[in-house]
DOMARVO-720884 format. One record per residue (C-alpha): residue in three letters; residue number from 1; x, y, z. Coordinates in Angstrom, 2 decimals. Layout:
DOMARVO-720884
atom code ALA, pos NUM, c1 X, c2 Y, c3 Z
...
END
This chain:
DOMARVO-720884
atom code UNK, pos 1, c1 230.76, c2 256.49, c3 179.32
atom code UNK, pos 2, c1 232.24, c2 254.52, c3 182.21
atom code UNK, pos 3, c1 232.51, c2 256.14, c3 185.62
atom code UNK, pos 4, c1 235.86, c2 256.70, c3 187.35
atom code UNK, pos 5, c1 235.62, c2 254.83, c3 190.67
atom code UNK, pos 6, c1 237.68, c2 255.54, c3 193.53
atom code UNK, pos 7, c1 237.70, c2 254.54, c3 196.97
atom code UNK, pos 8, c1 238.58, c2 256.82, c3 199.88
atom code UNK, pos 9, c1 239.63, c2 255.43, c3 203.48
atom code UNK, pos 10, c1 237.33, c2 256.37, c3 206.08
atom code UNK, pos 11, c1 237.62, c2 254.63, c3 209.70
atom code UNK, pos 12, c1 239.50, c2 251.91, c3 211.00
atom code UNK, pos 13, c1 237.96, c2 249.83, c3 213.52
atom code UNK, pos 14, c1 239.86, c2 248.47, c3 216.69
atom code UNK, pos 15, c1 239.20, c2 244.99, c3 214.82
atom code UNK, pos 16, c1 241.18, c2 246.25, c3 212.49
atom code UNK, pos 17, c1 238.86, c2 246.10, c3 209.38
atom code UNK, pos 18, c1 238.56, c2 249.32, c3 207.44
atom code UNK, pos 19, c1 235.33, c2 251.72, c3 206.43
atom code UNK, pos 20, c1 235.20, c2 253.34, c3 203.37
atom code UNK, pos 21, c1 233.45, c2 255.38, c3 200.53
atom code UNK, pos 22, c1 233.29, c2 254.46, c3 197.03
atom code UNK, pos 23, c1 233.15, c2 258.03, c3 194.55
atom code UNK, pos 24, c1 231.45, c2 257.41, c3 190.88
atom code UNK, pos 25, c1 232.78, c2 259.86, c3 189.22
atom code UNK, pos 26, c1 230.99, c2 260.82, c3 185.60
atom code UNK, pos 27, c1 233.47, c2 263.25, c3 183.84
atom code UNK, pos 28, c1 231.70, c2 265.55, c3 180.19
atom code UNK, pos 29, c1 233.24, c2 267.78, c3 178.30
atom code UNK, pos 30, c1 235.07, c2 270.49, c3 180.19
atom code UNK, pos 31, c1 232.75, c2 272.89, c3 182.29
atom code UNK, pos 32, c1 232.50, c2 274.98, c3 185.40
atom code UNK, pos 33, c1 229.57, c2 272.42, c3 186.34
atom code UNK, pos 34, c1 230.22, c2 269.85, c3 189.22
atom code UNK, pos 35, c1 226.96, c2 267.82, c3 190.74
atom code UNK, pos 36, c1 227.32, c2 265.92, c3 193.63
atom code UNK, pos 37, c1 225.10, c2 263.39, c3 195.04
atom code UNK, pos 38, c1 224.84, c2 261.53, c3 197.96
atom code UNK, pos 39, c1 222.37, c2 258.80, c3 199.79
atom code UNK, pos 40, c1 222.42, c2 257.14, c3 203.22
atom code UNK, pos 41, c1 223.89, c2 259.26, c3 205.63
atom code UNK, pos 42, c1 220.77, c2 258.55, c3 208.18
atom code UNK, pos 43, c1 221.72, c2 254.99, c3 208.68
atom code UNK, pos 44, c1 217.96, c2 253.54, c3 208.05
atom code UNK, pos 45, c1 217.50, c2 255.57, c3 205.00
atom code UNK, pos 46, c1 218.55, c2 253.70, c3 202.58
atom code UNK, pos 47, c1 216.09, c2 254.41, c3 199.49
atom code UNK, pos 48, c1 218.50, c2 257.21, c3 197.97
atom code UNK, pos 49, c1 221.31, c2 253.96, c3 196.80
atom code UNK, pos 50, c1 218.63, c2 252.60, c3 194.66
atom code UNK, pos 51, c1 217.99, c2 255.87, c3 193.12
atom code UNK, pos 52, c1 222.00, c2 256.32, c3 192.81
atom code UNK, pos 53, c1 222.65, c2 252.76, c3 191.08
atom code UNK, pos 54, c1 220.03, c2 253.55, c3 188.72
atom code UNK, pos 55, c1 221.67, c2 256.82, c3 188.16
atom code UNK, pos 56, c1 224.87, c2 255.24, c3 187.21
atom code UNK, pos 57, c1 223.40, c2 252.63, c3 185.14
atom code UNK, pos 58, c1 221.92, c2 256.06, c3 183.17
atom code UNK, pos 59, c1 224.78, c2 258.23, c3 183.63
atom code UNK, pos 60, c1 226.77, c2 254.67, c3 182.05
atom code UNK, pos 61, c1 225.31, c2 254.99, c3 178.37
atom code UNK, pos 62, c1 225.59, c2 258.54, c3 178.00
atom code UNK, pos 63, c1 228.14, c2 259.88, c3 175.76
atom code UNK, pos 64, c1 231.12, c2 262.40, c3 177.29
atom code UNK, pos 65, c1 229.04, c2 264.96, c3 174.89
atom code UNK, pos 66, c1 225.73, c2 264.44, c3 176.65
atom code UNK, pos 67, c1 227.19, c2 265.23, c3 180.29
atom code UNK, pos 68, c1 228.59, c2 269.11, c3 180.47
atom code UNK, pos 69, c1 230.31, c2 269.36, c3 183.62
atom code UNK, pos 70, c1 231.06, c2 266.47, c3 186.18
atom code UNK, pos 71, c1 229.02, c2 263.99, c3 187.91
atom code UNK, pos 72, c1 229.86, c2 262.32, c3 191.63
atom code UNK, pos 73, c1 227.86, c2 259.45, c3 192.95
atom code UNK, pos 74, c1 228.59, c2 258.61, c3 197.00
atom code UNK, pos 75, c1 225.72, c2 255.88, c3 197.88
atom code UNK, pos 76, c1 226.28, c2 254.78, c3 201.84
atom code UNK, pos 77, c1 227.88, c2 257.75, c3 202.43
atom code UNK, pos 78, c1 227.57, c2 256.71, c3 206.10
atom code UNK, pos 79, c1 228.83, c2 253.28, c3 206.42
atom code UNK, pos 80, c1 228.86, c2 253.58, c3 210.25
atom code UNK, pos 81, c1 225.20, c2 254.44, c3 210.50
atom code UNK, pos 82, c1 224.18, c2 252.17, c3 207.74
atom code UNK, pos 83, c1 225.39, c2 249.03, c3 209.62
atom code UNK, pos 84, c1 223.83, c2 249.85, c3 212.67
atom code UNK, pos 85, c1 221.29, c2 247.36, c3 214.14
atom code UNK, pos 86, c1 218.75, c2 246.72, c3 217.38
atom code UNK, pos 87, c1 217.50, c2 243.46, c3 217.11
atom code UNK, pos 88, c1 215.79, c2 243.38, c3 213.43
atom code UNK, pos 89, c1 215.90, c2 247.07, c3 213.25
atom code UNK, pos 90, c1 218.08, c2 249.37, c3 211.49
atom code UNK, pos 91, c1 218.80, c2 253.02, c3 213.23
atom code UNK, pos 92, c1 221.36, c2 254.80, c3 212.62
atom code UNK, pos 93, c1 220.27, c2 258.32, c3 212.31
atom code UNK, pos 94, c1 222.53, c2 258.99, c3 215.66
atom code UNK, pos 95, c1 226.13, c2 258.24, c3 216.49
atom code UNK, pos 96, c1 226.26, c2 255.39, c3 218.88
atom code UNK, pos 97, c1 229.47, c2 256.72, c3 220.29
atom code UNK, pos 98, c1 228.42, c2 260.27, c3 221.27
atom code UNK, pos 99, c1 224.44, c2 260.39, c3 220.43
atom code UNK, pos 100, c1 225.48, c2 263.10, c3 217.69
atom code UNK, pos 101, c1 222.56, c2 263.30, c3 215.00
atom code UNK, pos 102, c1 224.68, c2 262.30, c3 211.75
atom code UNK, pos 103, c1 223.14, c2 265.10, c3 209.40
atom code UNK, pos 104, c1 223.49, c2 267.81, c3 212.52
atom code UNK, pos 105, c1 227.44, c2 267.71, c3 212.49
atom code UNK, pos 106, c1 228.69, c2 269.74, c3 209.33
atom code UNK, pos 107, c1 230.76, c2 272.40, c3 209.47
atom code UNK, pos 108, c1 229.29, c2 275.87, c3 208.64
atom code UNK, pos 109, c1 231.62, c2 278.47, c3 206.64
atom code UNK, pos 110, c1 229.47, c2 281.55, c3 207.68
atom code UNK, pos 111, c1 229.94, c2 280.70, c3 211.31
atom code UNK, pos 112, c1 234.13, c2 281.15, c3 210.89
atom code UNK, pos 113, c1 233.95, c2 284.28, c3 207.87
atom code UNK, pos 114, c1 235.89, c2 286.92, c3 209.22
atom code UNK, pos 115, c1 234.83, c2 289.90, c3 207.27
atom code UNK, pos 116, c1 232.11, c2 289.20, c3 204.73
atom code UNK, pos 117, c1 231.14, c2 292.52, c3 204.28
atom code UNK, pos 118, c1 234.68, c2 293.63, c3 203.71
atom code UNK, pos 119, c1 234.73, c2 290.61, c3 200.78
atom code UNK, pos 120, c1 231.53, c2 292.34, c3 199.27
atom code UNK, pos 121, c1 233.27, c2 295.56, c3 199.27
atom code UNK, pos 122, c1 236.55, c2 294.81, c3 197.78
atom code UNK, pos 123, c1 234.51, c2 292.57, c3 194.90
atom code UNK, pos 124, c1 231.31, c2 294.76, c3 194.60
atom code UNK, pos 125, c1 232.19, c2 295.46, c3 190.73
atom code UNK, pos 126, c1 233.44, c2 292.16, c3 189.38
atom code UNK, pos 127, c1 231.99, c2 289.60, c3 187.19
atom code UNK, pos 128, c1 229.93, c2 286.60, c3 189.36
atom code UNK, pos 129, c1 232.09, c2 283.74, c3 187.81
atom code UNK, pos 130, c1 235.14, c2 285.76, c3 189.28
atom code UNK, pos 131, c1 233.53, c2 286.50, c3 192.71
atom code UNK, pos 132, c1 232.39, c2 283.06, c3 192.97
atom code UNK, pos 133, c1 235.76, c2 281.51, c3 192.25
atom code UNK, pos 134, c1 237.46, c2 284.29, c3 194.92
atom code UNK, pos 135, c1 234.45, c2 283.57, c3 197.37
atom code UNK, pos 136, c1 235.26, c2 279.52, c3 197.12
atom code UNK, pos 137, c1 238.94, c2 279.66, c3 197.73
atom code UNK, pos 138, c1 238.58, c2 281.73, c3 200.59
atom code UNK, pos 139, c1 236.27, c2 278.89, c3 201.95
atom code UNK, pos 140, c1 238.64, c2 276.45, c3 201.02
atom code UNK, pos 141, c1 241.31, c2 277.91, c3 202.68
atom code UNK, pos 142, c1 239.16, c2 277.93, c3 205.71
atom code UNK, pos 143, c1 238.10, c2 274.57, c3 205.42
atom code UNK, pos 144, c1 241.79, c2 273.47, c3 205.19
atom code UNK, pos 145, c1 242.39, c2 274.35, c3 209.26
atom code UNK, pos 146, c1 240.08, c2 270.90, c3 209.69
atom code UNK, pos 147, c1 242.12, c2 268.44, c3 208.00
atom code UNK, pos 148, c1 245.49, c2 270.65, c3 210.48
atom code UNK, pos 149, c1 243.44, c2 269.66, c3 213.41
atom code UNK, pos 150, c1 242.83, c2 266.27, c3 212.22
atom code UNK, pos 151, c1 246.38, c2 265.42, c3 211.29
atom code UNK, pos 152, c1 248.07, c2 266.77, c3 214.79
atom code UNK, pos 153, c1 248.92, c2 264.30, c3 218.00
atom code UNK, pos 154, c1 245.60, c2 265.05, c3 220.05
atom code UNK, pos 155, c1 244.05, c2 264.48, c3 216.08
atom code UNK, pos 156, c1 239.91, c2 264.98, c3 216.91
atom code UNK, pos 157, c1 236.38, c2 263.16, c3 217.51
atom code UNK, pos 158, c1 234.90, c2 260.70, c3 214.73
atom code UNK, pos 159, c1 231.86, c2 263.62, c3 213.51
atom code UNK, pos 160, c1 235.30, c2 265.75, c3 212.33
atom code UNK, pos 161, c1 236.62, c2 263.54, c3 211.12
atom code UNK, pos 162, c1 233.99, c2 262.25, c3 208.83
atom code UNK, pos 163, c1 232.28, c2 265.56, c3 208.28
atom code UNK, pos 164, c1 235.69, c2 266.52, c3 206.68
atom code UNK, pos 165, c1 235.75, c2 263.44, c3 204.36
atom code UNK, pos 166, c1 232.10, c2 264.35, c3 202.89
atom code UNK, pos 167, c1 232.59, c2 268.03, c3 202.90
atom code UNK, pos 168, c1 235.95, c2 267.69, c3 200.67
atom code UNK, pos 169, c1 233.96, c2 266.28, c3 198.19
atom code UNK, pos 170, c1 230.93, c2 268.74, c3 198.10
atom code UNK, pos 171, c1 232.62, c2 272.07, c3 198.85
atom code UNK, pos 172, c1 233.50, c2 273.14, c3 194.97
atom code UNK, pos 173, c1 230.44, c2 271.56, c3 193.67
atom code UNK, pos 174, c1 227.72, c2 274.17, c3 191.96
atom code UNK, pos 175, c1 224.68, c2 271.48, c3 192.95
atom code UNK, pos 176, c1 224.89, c2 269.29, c3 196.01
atom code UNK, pos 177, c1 221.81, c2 266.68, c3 196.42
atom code UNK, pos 178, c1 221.46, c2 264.71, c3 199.39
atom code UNK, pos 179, c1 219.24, c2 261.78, c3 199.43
atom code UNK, pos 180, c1 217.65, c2 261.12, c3 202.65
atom code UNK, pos 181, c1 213.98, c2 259.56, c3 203.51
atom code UNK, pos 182, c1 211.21, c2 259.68, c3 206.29
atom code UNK, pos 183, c1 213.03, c2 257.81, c3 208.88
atom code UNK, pos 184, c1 209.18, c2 256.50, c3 209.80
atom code UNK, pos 185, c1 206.68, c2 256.18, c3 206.48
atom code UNK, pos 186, c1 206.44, c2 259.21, c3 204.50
atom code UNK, pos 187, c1 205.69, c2 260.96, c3 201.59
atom code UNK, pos 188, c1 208.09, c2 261.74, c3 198.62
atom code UNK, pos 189, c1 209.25, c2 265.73, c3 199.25
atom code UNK, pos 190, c1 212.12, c2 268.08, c3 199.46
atom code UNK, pos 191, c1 213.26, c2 271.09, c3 201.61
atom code UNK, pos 192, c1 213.86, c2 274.10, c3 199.75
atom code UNK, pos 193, c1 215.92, c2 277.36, c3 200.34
atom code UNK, pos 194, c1 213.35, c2 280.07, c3 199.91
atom code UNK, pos 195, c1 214.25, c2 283.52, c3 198.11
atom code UNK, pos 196, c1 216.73, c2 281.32, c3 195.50
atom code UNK, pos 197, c1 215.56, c2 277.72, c3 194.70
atom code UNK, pos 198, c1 211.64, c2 278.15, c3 194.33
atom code UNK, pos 199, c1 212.04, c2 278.34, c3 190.67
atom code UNK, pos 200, c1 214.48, c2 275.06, c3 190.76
atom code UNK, pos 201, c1 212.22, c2 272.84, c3 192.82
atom code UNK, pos 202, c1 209.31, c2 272.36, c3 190.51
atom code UNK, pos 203, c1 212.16, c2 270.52, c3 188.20
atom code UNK, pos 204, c1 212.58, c2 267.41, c3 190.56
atom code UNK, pos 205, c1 208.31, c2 266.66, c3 189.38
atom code UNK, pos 206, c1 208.19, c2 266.28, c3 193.16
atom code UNK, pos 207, c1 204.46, c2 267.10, c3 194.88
atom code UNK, pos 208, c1 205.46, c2 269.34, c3 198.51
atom code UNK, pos 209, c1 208.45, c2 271.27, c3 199.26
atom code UNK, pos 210, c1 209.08, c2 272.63, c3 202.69
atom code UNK, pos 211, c1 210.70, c2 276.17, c3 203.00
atom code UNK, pos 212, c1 213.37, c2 276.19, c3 204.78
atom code UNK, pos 213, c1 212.65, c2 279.95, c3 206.62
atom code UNK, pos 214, c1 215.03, c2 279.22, c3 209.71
atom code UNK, pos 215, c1 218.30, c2 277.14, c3 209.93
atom code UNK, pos 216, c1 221.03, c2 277.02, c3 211.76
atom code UNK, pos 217, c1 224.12, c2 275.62, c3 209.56
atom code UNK, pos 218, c1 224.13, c2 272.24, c3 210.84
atom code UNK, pos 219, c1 222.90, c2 269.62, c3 208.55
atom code UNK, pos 220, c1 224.78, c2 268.95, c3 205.12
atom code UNK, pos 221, c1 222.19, c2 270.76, c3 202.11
atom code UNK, pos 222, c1 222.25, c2 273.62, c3 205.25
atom code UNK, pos 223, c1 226.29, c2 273.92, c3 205.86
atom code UNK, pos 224, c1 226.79, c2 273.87, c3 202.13
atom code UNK, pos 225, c1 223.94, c2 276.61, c3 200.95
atom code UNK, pos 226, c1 224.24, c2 278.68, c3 203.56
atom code UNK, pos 227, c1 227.54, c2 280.56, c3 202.86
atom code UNK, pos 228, c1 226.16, c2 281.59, c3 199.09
atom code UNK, pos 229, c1 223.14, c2 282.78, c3 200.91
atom code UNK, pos 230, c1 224.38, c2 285.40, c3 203.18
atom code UNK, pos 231, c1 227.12, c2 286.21, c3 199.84
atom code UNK, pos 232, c1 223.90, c2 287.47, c3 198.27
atom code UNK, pos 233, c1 222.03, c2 288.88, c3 200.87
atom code UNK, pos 234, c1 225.60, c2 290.87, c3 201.79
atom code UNK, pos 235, c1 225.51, c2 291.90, c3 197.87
atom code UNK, pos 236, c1 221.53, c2 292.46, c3 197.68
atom code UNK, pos 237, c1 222.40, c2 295.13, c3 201.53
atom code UNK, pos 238, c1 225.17, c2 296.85, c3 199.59
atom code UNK, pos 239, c1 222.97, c2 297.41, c3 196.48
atom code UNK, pos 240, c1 224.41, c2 294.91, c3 194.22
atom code UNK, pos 241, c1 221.11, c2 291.96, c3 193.66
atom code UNK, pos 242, c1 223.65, c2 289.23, c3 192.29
atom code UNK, pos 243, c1 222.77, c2 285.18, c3 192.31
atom code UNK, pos 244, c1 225.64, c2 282.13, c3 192.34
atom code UNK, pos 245, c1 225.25, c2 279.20, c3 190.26
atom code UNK, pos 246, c1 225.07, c2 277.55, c3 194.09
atom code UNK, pos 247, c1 221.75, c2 275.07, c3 194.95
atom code UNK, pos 248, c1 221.40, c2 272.50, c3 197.42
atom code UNK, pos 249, c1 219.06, c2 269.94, c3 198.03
atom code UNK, pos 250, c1 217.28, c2 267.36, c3 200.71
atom code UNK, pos 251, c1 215.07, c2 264.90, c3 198.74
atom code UNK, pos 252, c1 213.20, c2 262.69, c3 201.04
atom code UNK, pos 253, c1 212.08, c2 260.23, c3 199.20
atom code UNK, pos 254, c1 209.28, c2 257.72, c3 200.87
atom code UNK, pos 255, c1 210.08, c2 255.26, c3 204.37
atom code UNK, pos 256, c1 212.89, c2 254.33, c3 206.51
atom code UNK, pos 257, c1 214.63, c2 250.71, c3 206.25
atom code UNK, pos 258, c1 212.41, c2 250.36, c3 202.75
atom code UNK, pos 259, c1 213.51, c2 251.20, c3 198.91
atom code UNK, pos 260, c1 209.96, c2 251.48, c3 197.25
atom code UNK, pos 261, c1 210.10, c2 251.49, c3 194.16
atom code UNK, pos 262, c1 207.62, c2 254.36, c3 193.55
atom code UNK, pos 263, c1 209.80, c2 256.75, c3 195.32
atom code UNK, pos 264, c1 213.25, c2 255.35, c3 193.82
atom code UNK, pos 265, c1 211.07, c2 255.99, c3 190.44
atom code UNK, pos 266, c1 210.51, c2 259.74, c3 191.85
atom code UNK, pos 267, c1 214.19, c2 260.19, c3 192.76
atom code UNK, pos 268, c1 215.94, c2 259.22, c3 189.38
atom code UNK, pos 269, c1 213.41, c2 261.01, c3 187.17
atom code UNK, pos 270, c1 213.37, c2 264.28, c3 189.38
atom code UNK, pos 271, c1 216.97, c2 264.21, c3 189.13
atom code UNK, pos 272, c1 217.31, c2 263.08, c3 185.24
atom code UNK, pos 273, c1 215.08, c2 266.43, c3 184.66
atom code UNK, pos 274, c1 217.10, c2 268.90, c3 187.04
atom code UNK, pos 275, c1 219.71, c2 268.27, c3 185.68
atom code UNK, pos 276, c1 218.79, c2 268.64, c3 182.39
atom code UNK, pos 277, c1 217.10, c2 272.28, c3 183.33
atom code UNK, pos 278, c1 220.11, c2 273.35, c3 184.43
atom code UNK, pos 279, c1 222.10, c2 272.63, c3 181.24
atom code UNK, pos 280, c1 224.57, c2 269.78, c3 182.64
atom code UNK, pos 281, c1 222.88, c2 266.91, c3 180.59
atom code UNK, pos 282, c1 222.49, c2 267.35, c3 176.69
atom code UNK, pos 283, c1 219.92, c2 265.24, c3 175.58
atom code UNK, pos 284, c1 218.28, c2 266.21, c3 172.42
atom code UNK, pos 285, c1 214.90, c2 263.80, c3 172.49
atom code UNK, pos 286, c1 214.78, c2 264.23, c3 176.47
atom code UNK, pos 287, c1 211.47, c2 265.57, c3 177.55
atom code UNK, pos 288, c1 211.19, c2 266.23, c3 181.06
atom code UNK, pos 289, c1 207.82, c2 266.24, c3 182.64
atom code UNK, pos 290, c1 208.10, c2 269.26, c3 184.54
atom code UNK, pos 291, c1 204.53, c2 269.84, c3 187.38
atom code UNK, pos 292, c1 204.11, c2 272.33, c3 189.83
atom code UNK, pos 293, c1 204.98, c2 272.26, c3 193.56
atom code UNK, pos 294, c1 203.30, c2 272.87, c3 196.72
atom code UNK, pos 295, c1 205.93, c2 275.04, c3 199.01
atom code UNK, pos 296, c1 204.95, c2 274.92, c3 202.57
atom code UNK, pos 297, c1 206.50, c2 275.96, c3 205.41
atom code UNK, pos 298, c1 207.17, c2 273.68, c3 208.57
atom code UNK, pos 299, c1 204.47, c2 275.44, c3 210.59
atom code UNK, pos 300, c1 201.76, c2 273.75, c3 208.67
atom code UNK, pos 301, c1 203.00, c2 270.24, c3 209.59
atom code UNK, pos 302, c1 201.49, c2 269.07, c3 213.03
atom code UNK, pos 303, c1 202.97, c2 266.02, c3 214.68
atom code UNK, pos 304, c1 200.57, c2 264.49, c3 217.25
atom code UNK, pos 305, c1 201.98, c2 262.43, c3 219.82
atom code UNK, pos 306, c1 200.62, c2 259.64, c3 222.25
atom code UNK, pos 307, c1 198.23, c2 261.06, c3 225.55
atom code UNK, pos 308, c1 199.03, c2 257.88, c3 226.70
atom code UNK, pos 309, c1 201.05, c2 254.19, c3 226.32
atom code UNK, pos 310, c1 199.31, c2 251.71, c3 224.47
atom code UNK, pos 311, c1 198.86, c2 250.08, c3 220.61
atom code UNK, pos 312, c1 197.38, c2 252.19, c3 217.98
atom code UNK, pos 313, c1 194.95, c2 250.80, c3 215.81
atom code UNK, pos 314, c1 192.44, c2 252.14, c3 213.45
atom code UNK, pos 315, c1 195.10, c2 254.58, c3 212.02
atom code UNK, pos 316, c1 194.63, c2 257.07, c3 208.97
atom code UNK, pos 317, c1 196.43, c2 256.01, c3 206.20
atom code UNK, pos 318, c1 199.32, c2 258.26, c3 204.18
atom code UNK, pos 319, c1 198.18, c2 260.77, c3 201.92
atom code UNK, pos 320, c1 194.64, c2 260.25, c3 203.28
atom code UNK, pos 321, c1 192.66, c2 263.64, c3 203.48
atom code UNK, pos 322, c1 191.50, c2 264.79, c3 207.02
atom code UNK, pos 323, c1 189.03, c2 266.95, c3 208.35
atom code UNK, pos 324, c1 188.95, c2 268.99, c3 211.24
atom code UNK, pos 325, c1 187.39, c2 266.59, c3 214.12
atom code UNK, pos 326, c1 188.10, c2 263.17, c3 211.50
atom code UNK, pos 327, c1 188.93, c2 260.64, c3 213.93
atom code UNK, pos 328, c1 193.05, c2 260.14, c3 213.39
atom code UNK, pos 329, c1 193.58, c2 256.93, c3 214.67
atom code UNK, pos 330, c1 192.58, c2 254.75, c3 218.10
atom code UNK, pos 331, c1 194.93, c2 253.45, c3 221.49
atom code UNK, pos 332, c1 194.28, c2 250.62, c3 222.96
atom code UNK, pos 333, c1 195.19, c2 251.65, c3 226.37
atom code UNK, pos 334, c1 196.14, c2 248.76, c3 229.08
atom code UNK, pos 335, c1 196.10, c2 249.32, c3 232.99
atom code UNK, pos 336, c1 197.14, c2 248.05, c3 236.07
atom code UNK, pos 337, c1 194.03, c2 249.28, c3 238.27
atom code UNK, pos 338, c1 192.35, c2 246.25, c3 238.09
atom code UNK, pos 339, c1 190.22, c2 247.71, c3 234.80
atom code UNK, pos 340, c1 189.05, c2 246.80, c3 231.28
atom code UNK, pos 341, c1 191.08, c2 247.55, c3 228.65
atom code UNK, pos 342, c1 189.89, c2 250.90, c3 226.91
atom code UNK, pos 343, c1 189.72, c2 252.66, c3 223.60
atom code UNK, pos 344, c1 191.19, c2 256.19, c3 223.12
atom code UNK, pos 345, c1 190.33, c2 257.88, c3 220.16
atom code UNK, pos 346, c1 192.33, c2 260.86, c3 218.82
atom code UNK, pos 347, c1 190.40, c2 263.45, c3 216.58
atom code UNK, pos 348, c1 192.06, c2 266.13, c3 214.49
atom code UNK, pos 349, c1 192.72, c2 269.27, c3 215.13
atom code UNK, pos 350, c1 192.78, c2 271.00, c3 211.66
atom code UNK, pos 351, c1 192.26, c2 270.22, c3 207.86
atom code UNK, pos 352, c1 194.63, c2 268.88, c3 206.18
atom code UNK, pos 353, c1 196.10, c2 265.04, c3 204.92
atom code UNK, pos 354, c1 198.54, c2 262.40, c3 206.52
atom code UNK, pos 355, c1 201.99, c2 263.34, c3 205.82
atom code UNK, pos 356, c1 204.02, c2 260.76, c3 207.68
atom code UNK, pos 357, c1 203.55, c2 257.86, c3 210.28
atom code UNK, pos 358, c1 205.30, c2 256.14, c3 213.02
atom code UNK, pos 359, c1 206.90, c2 252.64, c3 212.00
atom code UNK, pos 360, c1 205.68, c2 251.23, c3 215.65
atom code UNK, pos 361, c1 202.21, c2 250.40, c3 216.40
atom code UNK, pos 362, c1 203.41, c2 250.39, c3 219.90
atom code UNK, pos 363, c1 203.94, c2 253.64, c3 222.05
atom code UNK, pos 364, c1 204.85, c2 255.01, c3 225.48
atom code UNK, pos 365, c1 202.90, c2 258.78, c3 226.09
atom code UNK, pos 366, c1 204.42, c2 261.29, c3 224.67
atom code UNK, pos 367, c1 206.11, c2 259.23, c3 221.43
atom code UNK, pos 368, c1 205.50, c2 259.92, c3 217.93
atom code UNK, pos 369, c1 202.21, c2 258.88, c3 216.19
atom code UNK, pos 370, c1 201.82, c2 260.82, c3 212.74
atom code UNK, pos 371, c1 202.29, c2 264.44, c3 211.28
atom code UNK, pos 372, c1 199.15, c2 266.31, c3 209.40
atom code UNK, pos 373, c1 200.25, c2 268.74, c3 206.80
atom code UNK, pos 374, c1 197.37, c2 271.33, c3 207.06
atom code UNK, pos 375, c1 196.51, c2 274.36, c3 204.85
atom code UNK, pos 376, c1 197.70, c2 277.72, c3 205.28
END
């Protein structure tokens, strides 16, 4: 099955040259079903196009009867971020332009609903496909004011603009994953709604899971999840319990500026067996390996950060267990009081094991060292 492949317009530069997205679209037989996945949209994170070009390669030698629904692919789905560089050093997890965070732009549909109890009401009795389909036109219809603002004279700011462009793609989708990484050295994970996708996360054969208990509307898997939510939880108040076919996902899969293959390996077969749990591929001799999940909230990850400048050395490794009072790592602390150099040497504060790292062996006080994910 070849993909369709079409390329959208995204920016023009004052050189003139032109930014764009390229859509892989993987089309079954005919079903409600529409995946869409993305990678790249922090500029350093780059891991999520290896998983996607293995993905087509895959999705390539099915058969239209295998797929049941509709697959679309975006790799570099942020071609501005992605080609930002300092020195050897890719960033790009902000907007040069206006220091925006790239994933803390999207537009939220439950910040701009009018009356969503009012919806609940006057669809409290129908069937979900119907309220679903009701509920998703009404956000479209919303959604279309952005592209009015963007087409007028006084048009509006680059995040808009390029919010819109993503958002389009995702909004009628029943299953949006977004491919992201640690922007420093990490562990494979993903961030889970809690009350709805629990069930759904053990399919991705992924180790931890962070509940996601608060969030505010901003980032992509948030902006596009959290309409559906309050839906249900308007349903669940009125005394109707009632779930959409509606998940969204962050994978973040291993380190910043890197594509190891161990976590690429993680990303295509976690997403080979979702979506085979949830009916879109048909593969008869498929046999996912399905493990339990750790779900933890973001409380039990501690960051510690520098006491003072220097070069850390002696560091805990990733995924290495700690105890409370294990000695985390050393500084090598310089000074200009006419002293020796001097050895610092950070202990832990709880239990627990090394769940991400700074790239830089090099700090100021008060920058970023490592996280600890502890034990309830």
């Amino acid at each position: 099955m070849k993909p369709i492949i079409e390329n959208l317009d995204l920016l023009k530069l004052a050189s003139g040259d032109q930014l764009s997205l390229q859509v892989y679209k993987f089309i079954g037989k005919k079903s409600q079903k529409k995946v869409y996945i993305q990678s790249n949209l922090h500029g350093s994170e780059i891991v999520g196009n290896a998983v996607i070009a293995q993905l087509i390669d895959f999705f390539s030698g099915l058969k239209p009867d295998q797929l049941d629904g509709e697959i679309w692919l975006v790799p570099i789905c942020n071609p501005m971020g992605t080609n930002q560089r300092n020195h050897f050093f890719a960033t790009g997890r902000y907007n040069s332009y206006d220091g925006k965070d790239w994933n803390r732009i999207f537009w939220d549909y439950q910040k701009v609903c009018q009356d969503l109890e009012g919806f609940v009401k006057a669809h409290f009795n129908l069937d979900p496909l119907t309220i679903q389909e009701s509920f998703l036109k009404q956000q479209k219809t919303a959604f279309t004011k952005q592209l009015d603002k963007i087409n007028r004279p006084s048009s509006a700011p680059l995040f808009e603009q390029y919010r819109y462009q993503l958002q389009s793609l995702s909004i009628d989708a029943n299953y949006v994953i977004d491919i992201h990484s640690s922007s420093n050295q990490g562990i494979d994970y993903l961030f889970c709604f809690p009350g709805k996708q629990e069930d759904s996360a053990k399919y991705f054969n992924i180790d931890y899971g962070i509940l996601m208990n608060t969030y505010d509307g901003d980032a992509f898997d948030e902006a596009f999840m959290k309409p559906w939510l309050a839906l249900e939880n308007k349903f669940k108040e009125l005394g109707r319990d009632i779930k959409f076919d509606r998940e969204s996902w962050t994978l973040e899969l291993g380190s910043g500026m890197q594509m190891k293959p161990e976590s690429v390996a993680v990303g295509v077969a976690g997403i080979k067996n979702y979506l085979f749990k949830k009916n879109v591929l048909k593969l008869p001799n498929y046999l996912p390996e399905i493990t339990d999940i750790k779900l933890v909230s973001r409380q039990q990850i501690k960051s510690y950060y520098a006491p003072t400048g220097g070069m850390i050395q002696n560091r805990m490794n990733l995924k290495q267990p700690v105890k409370v009072g294990d000695k985390l790592y050393e500084i090598l602390s310089f000074n200009k009081q006419e002293k020796l150099p001097e050895i610092i040497d950070i202990y832990a504060e709880t239990d627990g094991f090394i769940f991400d790292v700074s790239t830089s062996y090099s700090v100021n006080q008060g920058e970023y060292v490592l996280a600890l994910l502890s034990p309830e």
